[in-house]
Backbone bond lengths (Angstrom), bond angles and torsions (degrees), N, CA, C in turn:
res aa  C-N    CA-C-N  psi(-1)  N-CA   C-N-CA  omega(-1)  CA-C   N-CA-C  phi
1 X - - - 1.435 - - 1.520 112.40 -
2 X 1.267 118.79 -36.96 1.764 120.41 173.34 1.490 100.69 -64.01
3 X 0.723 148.92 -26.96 1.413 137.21 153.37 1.237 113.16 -31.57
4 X 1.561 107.78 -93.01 1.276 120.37 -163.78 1.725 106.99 -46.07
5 X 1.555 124.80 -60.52 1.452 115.78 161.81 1.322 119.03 -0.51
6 X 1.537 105.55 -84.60 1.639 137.51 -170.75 1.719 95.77 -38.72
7 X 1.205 110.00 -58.52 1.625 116.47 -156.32 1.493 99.39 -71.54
8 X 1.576 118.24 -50.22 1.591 117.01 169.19 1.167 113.72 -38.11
9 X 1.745 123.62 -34.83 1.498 132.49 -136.62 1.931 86.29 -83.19
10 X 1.523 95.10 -50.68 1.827 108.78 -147.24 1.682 87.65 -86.39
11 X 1.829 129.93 -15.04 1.438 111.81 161.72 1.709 116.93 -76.06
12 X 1.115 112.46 -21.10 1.516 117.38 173.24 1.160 104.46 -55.81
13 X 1.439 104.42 -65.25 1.561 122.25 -165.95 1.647 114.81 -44.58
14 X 2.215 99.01 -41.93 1.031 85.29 -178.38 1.897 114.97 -89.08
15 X 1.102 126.94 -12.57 1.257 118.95 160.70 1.719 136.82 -62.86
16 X 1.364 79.14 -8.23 1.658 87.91 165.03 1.803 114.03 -87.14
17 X 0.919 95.10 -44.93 1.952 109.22 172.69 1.489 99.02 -47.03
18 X 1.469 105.73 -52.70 1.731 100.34 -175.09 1.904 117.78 -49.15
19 X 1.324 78.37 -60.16 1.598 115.26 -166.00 2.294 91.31 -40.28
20 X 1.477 95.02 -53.74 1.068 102.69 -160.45 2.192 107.33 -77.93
21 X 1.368 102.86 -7.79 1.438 119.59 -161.02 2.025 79.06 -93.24
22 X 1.215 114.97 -59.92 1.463 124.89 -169.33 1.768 100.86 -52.52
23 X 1.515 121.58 -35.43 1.487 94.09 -178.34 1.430 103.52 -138.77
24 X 1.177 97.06 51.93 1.697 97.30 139.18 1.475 114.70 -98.96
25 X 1.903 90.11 157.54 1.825 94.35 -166.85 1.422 86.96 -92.34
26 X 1.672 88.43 139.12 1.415 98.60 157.98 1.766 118.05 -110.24
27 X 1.416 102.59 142.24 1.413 107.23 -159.89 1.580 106.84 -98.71
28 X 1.454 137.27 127.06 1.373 131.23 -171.49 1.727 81.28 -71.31
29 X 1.585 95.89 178.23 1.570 119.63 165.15 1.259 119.34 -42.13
30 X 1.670 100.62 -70.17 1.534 108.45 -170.88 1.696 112.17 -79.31
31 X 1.632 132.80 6.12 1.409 110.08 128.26 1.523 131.94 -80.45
32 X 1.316 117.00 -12.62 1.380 110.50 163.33 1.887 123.46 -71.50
33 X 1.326 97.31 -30.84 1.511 83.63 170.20 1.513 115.45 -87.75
34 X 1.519 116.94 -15.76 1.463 110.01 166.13 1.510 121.18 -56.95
35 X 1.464 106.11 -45.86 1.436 103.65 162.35 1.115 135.12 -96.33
36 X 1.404 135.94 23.47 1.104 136.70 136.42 1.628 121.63 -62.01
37 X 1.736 120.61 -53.73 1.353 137.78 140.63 1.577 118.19 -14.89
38 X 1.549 106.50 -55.67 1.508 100.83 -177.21 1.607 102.35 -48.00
39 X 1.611 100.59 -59.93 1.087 103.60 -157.54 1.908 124.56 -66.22
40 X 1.594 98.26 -11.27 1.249 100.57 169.15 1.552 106.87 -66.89
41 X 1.548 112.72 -51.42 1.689 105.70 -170.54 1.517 101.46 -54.90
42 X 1.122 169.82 -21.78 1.185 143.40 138.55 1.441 108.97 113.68
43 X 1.614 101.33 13.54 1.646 110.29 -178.42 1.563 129.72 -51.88
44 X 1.994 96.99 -51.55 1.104 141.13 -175.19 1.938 112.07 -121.70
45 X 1.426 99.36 142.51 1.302 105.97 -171.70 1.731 110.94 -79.93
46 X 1.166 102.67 137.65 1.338 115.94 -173.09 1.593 113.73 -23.93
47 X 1.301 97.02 -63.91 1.993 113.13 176.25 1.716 107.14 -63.71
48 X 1.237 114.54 -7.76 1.790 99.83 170.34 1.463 107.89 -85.25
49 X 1.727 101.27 -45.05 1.715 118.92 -164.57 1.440 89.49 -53.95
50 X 1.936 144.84 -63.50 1.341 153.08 -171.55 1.940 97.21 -62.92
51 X 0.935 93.09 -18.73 2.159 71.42 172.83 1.925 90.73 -102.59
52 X 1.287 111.57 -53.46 1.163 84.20 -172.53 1.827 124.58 -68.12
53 X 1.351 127.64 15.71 1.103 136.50 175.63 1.483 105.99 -111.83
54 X 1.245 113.97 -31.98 1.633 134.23 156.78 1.842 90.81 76.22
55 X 1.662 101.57 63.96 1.336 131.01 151.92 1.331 119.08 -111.28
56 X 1.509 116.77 172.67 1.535 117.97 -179.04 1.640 105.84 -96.76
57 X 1.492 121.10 145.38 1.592 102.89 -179.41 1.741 108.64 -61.99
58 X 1.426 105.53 -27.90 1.538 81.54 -176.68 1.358 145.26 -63.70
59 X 1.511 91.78 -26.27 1.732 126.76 169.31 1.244 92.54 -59.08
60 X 1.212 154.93 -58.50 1.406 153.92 -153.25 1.569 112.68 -87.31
């Protein structure tokens, strides 16, 4: 029976990876340099430009 558990455990596991691989945004080039740009013009603070783009600051 620890088998079968384990194997349920690591297909969950891996349908969650999917689940989570399927909706992340992926950003072309030219929105990454748009928002990199935003953030050079210096309008808006770094941590507004990443919520309102609804990124992490570190990613940015």
């Amino acid at each position: 029976m620890r088998q079968k558990s384990e194997t349920s455990q690591s297909h969950g596991e891996k349908v969650v990876k999917d689940i989570r691989r399927a909706t992340r945004k992926q950003y072309s080039a030219e929105e990454k340099i748009r928002i990199v740009l935003d953030g050079l013009k210096g309008e808006d603070s770094i941590a507004e430009l990443c919520r309102r783009e609804g990124i992490a600051q570190s990613l940015y």
